[in-house]
C-alpha atoms as one frame of an Amber mdcrd trajectory, in Angstrom:
protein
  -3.041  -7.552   5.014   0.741  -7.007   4.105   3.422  -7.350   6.222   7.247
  -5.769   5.234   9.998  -4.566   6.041  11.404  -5.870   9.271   7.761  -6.450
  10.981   7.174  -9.620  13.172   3.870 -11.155  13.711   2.605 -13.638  16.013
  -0.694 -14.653  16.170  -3.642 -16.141  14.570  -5.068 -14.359  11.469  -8.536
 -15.207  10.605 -10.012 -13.509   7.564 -11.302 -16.195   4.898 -11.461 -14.232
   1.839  -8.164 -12.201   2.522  -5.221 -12.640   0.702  -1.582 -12.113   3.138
   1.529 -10.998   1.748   4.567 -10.887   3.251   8.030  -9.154   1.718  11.240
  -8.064   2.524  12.228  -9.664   5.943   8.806 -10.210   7.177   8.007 -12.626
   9.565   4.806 -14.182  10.691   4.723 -17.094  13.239   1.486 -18.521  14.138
  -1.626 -19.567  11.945  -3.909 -17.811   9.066  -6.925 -18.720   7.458  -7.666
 -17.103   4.279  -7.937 -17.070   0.235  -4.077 -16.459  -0.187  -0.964 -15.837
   0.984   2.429 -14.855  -0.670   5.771 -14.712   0.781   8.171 -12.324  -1.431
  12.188 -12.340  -0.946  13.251 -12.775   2.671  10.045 -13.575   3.742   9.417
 -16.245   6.531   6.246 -17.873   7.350   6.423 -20.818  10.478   3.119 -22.550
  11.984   3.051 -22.368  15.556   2.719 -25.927  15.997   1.407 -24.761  20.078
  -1.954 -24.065  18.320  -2.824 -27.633  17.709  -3.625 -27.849  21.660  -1.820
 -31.322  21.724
């Protein structure tokens, strides 16, 4: 999956053997589980800390 540009995500990404990458001024807010993930320049990557259910 690659994110760039000036794309926003939120949400949950499950795909274990995946590998994420995110450039430019991507942003992704939420949670991923996979191989890999890479953030490249502007790049932002936050947990959504609302997923823990507490």
């Amino acid at each position: 999956m690659s994110l760039s540009g000036q794309t926003q995500f939120y949400g949950v990404i499950y795909a274990p053997k995946s590998v994420v990458r995110l450039s430019d001024q991507g942003k992704f807010l939420g949670s991923y589980v996979g191989s890999q993930i890479t953030l490249d320049k502007n790049a932002v990557m936050r947990f959504d800390s609302a997923l823990l259910g507490k």
